[in-house]
C-alpha positions as CSV (number, residue, x, y, z in Angstrom):
1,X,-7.1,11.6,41.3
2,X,-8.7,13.3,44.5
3,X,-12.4,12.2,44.7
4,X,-13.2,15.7,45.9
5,X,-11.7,17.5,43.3
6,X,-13.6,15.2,41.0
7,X,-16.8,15.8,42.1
8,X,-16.2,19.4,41.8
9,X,-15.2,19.4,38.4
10,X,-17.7,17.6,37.1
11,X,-20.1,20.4,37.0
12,X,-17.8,21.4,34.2
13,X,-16.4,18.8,32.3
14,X,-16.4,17.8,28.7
15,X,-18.5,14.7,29.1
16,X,-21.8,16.6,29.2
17,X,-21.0,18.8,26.5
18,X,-20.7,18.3,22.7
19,X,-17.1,19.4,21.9
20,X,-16.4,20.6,17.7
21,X,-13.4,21.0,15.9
22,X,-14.5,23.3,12.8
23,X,-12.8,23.1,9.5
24,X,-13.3,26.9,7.9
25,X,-12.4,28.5,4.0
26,X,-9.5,30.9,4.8
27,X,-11.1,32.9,2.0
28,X,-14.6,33.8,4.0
29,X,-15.1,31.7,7.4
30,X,-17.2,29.0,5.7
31,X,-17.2,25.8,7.6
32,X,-16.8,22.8,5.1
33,X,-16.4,20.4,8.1
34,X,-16.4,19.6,11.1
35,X,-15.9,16.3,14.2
36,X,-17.8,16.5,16.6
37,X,-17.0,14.7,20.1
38,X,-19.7,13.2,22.0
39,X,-19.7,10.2,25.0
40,X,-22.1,7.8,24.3
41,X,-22.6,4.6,23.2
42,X,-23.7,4.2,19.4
43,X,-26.3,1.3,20.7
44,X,-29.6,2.8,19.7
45,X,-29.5,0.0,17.3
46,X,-29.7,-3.2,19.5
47,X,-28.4,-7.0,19.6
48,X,-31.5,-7.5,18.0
49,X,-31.4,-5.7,14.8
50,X,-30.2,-7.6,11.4
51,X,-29.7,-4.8,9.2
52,X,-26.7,-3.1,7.9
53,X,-27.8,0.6,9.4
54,X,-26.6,3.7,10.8
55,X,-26.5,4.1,14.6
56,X,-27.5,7.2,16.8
57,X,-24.3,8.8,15.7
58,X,-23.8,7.6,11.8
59,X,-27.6,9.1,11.3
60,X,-26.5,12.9,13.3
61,X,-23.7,12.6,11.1
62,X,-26.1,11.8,7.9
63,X,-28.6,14.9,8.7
64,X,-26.0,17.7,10.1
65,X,-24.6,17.1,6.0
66,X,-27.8,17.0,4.6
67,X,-28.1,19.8,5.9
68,X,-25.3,21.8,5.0
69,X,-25.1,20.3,1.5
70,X,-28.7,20.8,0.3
71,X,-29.8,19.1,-2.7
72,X,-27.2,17.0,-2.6
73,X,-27.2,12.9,-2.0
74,X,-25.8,10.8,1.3
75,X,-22.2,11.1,1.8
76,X,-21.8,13.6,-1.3
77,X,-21.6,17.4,-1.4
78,X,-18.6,19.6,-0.1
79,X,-19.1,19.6,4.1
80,X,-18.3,16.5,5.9
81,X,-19.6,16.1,9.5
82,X,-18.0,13.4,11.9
83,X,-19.1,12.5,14.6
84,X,-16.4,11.0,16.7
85,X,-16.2,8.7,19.7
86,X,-14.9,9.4,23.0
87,X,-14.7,8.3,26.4
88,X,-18.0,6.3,26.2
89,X,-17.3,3.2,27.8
90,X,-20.3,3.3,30.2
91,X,-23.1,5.9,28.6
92,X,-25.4,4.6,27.4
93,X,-28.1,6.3,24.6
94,X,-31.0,3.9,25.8
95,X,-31.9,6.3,28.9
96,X,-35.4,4.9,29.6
97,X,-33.2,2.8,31.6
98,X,-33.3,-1.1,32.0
99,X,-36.5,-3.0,32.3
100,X,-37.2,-7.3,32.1
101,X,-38.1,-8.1,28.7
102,X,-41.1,-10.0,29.9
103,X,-42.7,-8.3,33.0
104,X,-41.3,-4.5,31.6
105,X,-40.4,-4.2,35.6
106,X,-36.5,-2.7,36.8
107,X,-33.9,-5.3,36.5
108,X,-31.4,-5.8,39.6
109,X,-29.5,-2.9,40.3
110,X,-26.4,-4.5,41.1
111,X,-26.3,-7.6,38.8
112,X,-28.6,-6.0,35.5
113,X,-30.4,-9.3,36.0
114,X,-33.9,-10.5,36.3
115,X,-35.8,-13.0,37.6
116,X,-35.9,-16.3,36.4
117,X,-38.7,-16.2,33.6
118,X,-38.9,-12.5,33.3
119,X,-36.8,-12.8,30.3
120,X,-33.0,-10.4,29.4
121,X,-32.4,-6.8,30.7
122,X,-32.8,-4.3,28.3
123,X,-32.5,-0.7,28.1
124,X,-34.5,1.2,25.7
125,X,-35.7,4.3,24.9
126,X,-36.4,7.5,24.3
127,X,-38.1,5.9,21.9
128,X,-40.9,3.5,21.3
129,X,-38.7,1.0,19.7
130,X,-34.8,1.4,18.6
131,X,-35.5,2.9,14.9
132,X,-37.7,5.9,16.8
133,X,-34.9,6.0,20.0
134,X,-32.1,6.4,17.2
135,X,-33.5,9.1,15.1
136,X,-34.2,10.9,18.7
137,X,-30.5,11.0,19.8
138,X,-29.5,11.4,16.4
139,X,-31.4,14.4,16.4
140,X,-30.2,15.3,19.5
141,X,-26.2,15.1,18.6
142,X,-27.2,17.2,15.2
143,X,-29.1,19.8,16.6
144,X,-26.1,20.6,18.8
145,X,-23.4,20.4,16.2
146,X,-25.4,22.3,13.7
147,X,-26.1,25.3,16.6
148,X,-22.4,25.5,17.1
149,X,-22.0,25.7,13.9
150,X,-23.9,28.4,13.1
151,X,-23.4,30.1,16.2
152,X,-21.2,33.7,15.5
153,X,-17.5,33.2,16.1
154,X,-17.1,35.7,19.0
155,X,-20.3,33.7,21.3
156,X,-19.1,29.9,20.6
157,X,-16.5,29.4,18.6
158,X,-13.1,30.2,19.2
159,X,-10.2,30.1,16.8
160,X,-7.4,27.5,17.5
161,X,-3.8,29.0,16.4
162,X,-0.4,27.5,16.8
163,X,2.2,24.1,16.1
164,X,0.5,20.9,14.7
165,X,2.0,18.0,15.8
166,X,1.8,14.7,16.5
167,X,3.3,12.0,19.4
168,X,3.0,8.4,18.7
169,X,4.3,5.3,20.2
170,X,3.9,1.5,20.4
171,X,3.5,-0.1,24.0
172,X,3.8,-3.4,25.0
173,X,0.7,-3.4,28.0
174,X,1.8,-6.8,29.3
175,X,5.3,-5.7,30.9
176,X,4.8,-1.9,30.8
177,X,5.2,-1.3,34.4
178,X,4.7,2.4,36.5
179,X,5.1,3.7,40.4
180,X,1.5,4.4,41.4
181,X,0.0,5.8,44.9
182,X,-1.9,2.8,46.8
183,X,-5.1,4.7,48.9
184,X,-5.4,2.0,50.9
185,X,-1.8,1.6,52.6
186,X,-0.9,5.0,51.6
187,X,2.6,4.5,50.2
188,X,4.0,4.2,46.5
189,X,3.5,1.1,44.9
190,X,4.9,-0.7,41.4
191,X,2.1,-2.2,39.3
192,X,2.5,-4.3,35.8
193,X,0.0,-5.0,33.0
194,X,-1.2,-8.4,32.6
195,X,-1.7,-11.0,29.5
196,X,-5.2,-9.9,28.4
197,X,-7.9,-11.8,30.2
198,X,-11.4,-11.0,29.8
199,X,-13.9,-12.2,33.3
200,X,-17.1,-13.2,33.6
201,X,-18.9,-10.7,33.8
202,X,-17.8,-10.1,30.5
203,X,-20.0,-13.0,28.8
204,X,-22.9,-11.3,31.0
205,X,-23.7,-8.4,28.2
206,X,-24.4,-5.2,29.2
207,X,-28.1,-3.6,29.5
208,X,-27.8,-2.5,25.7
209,X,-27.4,-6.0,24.3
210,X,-27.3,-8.9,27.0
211,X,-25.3,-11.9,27.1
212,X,-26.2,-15.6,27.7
213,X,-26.5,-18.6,29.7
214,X,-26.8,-17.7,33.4
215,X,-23.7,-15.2,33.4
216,X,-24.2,-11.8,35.6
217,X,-23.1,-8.4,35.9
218,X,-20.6,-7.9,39.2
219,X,-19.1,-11.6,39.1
220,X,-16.2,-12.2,41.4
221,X,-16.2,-15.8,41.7
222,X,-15.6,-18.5,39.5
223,X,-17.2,-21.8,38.3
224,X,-15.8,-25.3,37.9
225,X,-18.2,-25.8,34.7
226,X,-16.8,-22.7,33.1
227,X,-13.3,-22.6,34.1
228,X,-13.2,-26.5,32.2
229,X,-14.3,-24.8,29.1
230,X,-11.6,-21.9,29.4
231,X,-9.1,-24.5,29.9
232,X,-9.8,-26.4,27.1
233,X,-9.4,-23.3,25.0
234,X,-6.5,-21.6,26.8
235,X,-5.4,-21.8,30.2
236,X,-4.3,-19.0,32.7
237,X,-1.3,-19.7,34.5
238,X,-1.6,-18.9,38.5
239,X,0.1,-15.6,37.8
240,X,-2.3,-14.3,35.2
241,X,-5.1,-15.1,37.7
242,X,-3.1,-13.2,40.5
243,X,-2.4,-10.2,38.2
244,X,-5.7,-9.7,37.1
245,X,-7.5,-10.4,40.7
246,X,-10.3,-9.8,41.2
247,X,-11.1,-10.4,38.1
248,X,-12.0,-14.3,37.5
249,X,-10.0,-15.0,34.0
250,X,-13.2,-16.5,31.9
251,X,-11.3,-16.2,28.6
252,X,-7.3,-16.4,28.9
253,X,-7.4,-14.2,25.5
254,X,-3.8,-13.2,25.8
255,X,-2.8,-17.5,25.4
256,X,-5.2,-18.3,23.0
257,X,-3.1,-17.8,19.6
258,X,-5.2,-20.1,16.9
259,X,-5.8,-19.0,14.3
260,X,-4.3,-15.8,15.7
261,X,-3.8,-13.6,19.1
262,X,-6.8,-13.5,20.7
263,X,-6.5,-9.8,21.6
264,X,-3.9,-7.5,21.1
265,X,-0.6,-7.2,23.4
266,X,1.3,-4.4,21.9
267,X,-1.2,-1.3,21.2
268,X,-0.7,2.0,20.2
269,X,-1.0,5.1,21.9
270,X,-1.4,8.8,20.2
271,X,-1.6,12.0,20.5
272,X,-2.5,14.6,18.6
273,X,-2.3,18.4,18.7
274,X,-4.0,21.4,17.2
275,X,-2.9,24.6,19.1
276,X,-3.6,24.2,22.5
277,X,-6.2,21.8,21.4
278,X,-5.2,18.2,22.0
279,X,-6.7,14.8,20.9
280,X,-5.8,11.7,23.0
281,X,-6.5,8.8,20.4
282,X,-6.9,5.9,22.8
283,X,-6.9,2.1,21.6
284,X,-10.4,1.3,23.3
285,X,-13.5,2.7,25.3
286,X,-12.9,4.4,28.2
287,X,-15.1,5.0,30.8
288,X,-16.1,8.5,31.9
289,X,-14.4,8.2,35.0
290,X,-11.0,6.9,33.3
291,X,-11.7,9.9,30.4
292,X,-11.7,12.6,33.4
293,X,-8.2,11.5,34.5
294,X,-6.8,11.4,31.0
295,X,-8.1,14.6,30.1
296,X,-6.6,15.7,33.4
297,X,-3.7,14.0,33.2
298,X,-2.4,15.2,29.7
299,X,-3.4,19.2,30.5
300,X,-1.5,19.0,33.9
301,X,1.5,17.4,32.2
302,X,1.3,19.7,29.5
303,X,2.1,22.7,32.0
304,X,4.7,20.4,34.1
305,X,6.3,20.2,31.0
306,X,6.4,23.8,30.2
307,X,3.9,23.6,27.7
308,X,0.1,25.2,27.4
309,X,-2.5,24.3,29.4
310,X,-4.6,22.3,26.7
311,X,-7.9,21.7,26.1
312,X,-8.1,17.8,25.6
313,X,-10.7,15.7,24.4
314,X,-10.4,11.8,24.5
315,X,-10.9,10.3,20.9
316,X,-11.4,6.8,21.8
317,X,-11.2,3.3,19.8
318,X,-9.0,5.3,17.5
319,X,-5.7,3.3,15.8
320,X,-6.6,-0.5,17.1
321,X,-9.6,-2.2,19.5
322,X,-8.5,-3.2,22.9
323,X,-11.6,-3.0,24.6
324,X,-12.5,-1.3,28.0
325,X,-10.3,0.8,29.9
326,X,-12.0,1.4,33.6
327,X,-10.8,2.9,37.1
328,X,-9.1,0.5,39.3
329,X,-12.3,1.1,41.5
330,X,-15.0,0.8,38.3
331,X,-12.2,-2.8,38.1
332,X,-12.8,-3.9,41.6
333,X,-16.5,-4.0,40.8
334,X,-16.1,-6.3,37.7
335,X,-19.4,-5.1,35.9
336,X,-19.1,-5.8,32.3
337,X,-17.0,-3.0,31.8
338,X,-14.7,-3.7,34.5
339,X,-14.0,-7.5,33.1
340,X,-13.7,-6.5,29.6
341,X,-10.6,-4.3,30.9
342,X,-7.5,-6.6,29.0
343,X,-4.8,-6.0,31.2
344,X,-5.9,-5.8,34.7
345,X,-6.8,-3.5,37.7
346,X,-4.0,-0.9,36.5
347,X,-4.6,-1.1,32.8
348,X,-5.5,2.6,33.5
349,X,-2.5,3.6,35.7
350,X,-0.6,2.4,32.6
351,X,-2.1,4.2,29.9
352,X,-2.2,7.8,32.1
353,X,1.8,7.2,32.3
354,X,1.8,6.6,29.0
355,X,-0.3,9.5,27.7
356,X,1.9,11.8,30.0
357,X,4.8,10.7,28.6
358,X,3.9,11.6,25.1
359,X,2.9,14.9,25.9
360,X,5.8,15.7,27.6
361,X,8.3,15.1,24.7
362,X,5.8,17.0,22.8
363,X,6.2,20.0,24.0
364,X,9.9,19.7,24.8
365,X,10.0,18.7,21.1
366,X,11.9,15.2,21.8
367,X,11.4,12.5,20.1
368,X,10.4,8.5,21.5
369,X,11.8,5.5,19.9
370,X,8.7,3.5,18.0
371,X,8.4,1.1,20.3
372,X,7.8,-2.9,19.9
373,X,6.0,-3.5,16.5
374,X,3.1,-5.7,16.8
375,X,3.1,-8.6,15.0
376,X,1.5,-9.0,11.3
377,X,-1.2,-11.5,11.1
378,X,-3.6,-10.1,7.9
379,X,-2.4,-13.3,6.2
380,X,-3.9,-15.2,9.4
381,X,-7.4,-13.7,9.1
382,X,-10.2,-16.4,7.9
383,X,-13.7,-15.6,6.9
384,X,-16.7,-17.5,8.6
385,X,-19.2,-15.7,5.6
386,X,-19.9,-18.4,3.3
387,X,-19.6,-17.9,-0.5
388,X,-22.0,-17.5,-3.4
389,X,-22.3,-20.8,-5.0
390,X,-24.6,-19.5,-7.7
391,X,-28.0,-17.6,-8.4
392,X,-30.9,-18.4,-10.4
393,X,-34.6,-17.3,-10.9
394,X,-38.1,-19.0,-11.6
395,X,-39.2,-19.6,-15.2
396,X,-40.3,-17.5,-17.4
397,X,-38.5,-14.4,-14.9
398,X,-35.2,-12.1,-15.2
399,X,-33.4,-10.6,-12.7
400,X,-34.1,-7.4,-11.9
401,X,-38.3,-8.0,-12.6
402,X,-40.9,-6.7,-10.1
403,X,-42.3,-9.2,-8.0
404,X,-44.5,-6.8,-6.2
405,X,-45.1,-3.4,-7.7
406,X,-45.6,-0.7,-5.5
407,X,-49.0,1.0,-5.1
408,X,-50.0,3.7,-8.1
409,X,-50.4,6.6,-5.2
410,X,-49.1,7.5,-1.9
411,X,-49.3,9.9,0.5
412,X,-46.4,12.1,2.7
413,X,-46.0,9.7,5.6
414,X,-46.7,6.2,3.9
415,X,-44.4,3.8,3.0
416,X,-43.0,2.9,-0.7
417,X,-42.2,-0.8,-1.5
418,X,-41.4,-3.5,-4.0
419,X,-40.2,-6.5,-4.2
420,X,-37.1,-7.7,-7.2
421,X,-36.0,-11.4,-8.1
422,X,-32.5,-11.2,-7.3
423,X,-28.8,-12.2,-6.9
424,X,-27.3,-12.4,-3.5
425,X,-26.4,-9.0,-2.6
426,X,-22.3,-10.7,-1.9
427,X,-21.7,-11.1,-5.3
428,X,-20.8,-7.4,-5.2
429,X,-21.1,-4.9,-2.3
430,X,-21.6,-2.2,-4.5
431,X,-19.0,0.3,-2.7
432,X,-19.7,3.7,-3.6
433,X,-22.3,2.6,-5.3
434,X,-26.3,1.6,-4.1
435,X,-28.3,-1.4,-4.4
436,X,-31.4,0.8,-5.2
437,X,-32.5,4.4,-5.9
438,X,-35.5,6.3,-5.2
439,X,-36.0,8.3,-8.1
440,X,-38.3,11.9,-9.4
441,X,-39.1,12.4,-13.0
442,X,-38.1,16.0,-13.9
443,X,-40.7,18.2,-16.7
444,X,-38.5,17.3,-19.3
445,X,-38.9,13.6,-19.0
446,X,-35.5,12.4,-17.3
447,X,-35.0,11.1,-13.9
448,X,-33.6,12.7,-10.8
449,X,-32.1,10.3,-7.8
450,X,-33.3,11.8,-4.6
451,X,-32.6,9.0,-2.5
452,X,-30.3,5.9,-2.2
453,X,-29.9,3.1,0.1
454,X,-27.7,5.2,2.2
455,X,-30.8,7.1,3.3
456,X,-32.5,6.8,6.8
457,X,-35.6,6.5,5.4
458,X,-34.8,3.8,3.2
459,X,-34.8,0.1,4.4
460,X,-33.1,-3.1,1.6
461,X,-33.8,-6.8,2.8
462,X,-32.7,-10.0,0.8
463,X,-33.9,-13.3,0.7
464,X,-32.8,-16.7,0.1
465,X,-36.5,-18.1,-1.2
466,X,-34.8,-21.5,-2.1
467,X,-31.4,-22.7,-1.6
468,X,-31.5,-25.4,-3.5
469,X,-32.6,-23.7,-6.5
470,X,-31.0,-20.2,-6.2
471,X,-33.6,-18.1,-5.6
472,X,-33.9,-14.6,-3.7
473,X,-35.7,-11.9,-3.6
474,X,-35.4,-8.3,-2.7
475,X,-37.5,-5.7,-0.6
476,X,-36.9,-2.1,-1.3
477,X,-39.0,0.5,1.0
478,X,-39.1,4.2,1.0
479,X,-40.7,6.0,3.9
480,X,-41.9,9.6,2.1
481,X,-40.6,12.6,4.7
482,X,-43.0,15.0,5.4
483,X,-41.5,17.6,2.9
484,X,-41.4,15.4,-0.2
485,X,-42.4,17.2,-3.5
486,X,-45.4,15.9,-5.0
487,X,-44.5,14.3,-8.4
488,X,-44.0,10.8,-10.2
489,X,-41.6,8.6,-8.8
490,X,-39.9,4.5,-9.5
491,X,-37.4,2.8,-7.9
492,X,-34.6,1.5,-9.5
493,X,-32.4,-1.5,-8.0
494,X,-29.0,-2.5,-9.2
495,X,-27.3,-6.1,-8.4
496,X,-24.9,-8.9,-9.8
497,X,-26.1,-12.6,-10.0
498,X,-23.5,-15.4,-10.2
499,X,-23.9,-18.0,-13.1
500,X,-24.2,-21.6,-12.2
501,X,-21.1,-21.9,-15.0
502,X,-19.3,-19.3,-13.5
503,X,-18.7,-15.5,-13.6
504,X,-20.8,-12.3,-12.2
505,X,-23.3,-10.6,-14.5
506,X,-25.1,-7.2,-13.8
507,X,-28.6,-6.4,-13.9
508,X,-31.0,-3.8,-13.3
509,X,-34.9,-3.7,-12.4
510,X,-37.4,-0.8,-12.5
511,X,-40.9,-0.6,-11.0
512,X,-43.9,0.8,-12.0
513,X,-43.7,4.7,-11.5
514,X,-46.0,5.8,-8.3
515,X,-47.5,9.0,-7.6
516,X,-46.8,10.8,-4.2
517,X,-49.7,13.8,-3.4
C-alpha cells in the first residue's frame, strides 16, 4: 500500500486494459467464447431512461456475438461473449465529464453540485444523447475483445495451463476484525467492521444519475431534519456512529429489519483459479484504487504462500450486492462512493485479509470451514409491481390488429414502426421468447426472422390508453442498419391478454408488409 509504488504501477495495470479469458475447441483453436474484463460503469443508459435495454456493456456483448455467429439471432448461435464487471466503483463511461443540466456549465468539483437553479449534475457523453454515447463505448469494449480475439496466439494470447480450483467462504463483515498499519501514528492497529450504514452523501447520486432534495457529494456533517427521519426508520446506536466516523449514518441499514435486512451482514467471498490465472469474485463494486490492492494483495500472497505469482483480475458484484468498497482515504472523503461503503473506513482492510486468506489455503491445498450462513429470507420478499386486473380492447377491434400500419417503403437509415391493440406486456414476460419480430420474406414465399426485440436497433413501448376500460397499445420500431438487404418485410408481435373472467389468452398481430430499397 506504498503510494509511490502505486503511482508507478499504474502505468501498467489492468484497469486501462481490456483483460479476456478465451474459451477454445481442443480440436482446432476455435474460440467459442470468451469474458471479457473491463472497469467501467454500465451507466450509458441514465436515471432517466424507462426502457428495459442493454447498457454499454450488454450491447458490446450483443455485437462481439453477432459477430462471431453470423446469420444467426440475439443470444443464439454457438460463441458466447461476456462482458464481465470489475473494479468499477468509480469509472465512469459518460467521459464528457459533468455539466448543470440547465446552464451546460462544469458542476463543483468537490461537491458534483450546481448552483441553485442551474438544475442536477450530469455527465454525458461521448455521445450526443445516452442511446449514441452507449453504442460508442459499446463499440469501444467490442472492438477490443474482437482484436484479441482474432489476434494470432503467439502476439496476444497466451495459453493458461495448470489446477482449477476454487476457495470460498462466508464472512460475517460486522465482527470480522484484522491488525492493520495506522500511517498516521505509525504503529499496528486492530480495526472491526461495522453494522452497515450508508451516509449522506450516499442520497446525493453520483454524476451518472443524481440524487435529491439538497443532499451533496463530500458530506461530513449531519442534519437534525434528516437524522429525525433516520430515527424513525432505524436508529444508530452511539457505537455504530463511532465505527463508521466520518461517515454521518443517514440510513442505519444494518437495524432496519422490516420486511427484511436492509443490507446484507454475512457476505461471501471467492476465489477462483485458472492456472496462474485468478479471479477475485467480490460481493460489490470496488473502486480502482481498492481493485489495485486486491489485485496486489492476492498475487503477493500467492508467492508468500509458495504458490505462482498470478495474474488476477477483480470480478466484482459477483455472488451477492453489498455495495461500494473504497480506500480508507477514498472513505475519509465520503463522496458517494465513500458513504455507500456498508461497513466502515476499513471495510477494505477486511476484505484484503480475507482475500489473502483464501489464497493462501489454496495453494497449500487446505481447506476453510463455510463460515456463518446468512440467513434465508426469499419467503420475506414482497412485490411493489401491481397486477393485471384485466385487458380489453375497443369495439369492433382484436388484439393483435394494426392501429398504425407502417409506411409501404423505407429507406437504409429510416425508422420502421407500428402500433398493436394490446394486453399488458405482464401477463407474460415472454422469456426466451420476443414480444415482436422483424421479419424478410424469402423467394419461395416463407418468412425469415432477422430481428427480435432483443436487438439494438429495435425499440417496444406499451401503453395504458384507459385504465378504466383496459386498453393499451403497443409501438414497435425498427431502425434499418446500413447493410440491410433490400426486400419485403412485416412485423410480427406476440402477447397474452387477461380476460375480465379470468385466465391468459394468446394472440398475435401482423402488419402490412413494407418495402426497404
Amino acid at each position: 500500500n506504498n503510494p509511490e509504488e502505486e503511482r508507478a504501477q499504474y502505468e501498467h495495470n489492468v484497469d486501462k486494459t481490456l483483460v479476456q479469458l478465451q474459451f477454445v475447441h481442443a480440436r482446432d483453436g476455435t474460440p467459442f467464447g470468451a469474458i471479457n474484463w473491463y472497469a467501467v460503469h454500465p451507466t450509458s443508459m441514465n436515471n432517466t431512461n424507462r426502457l428495459v435495454s442493454s447498457d454499454n456493456v450488454g450491447l458490446a456483448a450483443v455485437m462481439l456475438e453477432q459477430e462471431r455467429n453470423p446469420g444467426s439471432l440475439v443470444g443464439k448461435g454457438e460463441f458466447v461473449g461476456a462482458f464481465a464487471s470489475s473494479n468499477l466503483g468509480d469509472s465512469s463511461p459518460n467521459i464528457n465529464g459533468p455539466k448543470c443540466e440547465k446552464t451546460g456549465l462544469p458542476c463543483d468539483v468537490l461537491t458534483s453540485s450546481c448552483p441553485s437553479g442551474a438544475g442536477a449534475c450530469f455527465a454525458s457523453g461521448p455521445g450526443r444523447d445516452m442511446f449514441e454515447s452507449t453504442a460508442i463505448i459499446a463499440d469501444r469494449l467490442y472492438r477490443a475483445a474482437a482484436e484479441l480475439l482474432g489476434a494470432s496466439k503467439t502476439t496476444k494470447a497466451r495459453e493458461v495451463t495448470g489446477p482449477v480450483g476454487f476457495m470460498h467462504q462466508y464472512v460475517d463483515m460486522t465482527t470480522e476484525e484484522t491488525v492493520h498499519f495506522d500511517r498516521a501514528t505509525r504503529s499496528l492497529v486492530r480495526v472491526r467492521g461495522c453494522l452497515p450504514a450508508m451516509g449522506y452523501s450516499f442520497a446525493a447520486g453520483t454524476t451518472d444519475g443524481p440524487g435529491a432534495f439538497d443532499f451533496q457529494q463530500g458530506t461530513i456533517t449531519d442534519n437534525v431534519l434528516w437524522n429525525a427521519v433516520r430515527d424513525f426508520i432505524a436508529e444508530p446506536t452511539q457505537d455504530d456512529k463511532d465505527c463508521q466516523a466520518p461517515k454521518p449514518i443517514l440510513l442505519a441499514t444494518g437495524r432496519a429489519r422490516f420486511p427484511y435486512d436492509w443490507q446484507p451482514k454475512i457476505v461471501p467471498t471467492q476465489l477462483l483459479v485458472v492456472g496462474d490465472f485468478a479471479m477475485a469474485a467480490v460481493p460489490g463494486e470496488f473502486t480502482t484504487m481498492a481493485g489495485r490492492r486486491l489485485r496486489t494483495a492476492v498475487a503477493r500472497a500467492s508467492v508468500a504462500a509458495g504458490g505462482r505469482d498470478l495474474q488476477v483480475v477483480v470480478a466484482g458484484l459477483s455472488n451477492m450486492y453489498t455495495s461500494y468498497i473504497t480506500t480508507p482515504e477514498e472513505y475519509e472523503i465520503q463522496r458517494y462512493e465513500g458513504a455507500s461503503t456498508l461497513y466502515g473506513p476499513h471495510t477494505l482492510t477486511l476484505y484484503l485479509e480475507q482475500y489473502k486468506k483464501l489464497v493462501g489455503a489454496f495453494v497449500r491445498n487446505e481447506s476453510l470451514p463455510a463460515g456463518p450462513s446468512p440467513p434465508y429470507e426469499d419467503d420475506k420478499q414482497i412485490s411493489l409491481t401491481t397486477g393485471v386486473i384485466f385487458d380489453s380492447h375497443p369495439l369492433g377491434k382484436e388484439f393483435g390488429d394494426v392501429k398504425v400500419q407502417p409506411e409501404p417503403v423505407y429507406e437504409r437509415g429510416a425508422t420502421a414502426s407500428a402500433v398493436f391493440i394490446a394486453g399488458n406486456p405482464r401477463n407474460n414476460l415472454m422469456h426466451d421468447k420476443s414480444f415482436f419480430t422483424v421479419e424478410q420474406q424469402q423467394l419461395d414465399g416463407n418468412w425469415t426472422v432477422v430481428a427480435t426485440d432483443a436487438n439494438w436497433e429495435t425499440r417496444f413501448r406499451w401503453e395504458r390508453t384507459s385504465t378504466i376500460l383496459g386498453f393499451s397499445d403497443i409501438e414497435f420500431s425498427w431502425t434499418i442498419g446500413p447493410n440491410t438487404p433490400e426486400g419485403t418485410y412485416r412485423i410480427r408481435h406476440f402477447g397474452y391478454y387477461r380476460y375480465i373472467l379470468g385466465g391468459v389468452y394468446p394472440y398475435v398481430g401482423i402488419t402490412n408488409t413494407f418495402n426497404v430499397n
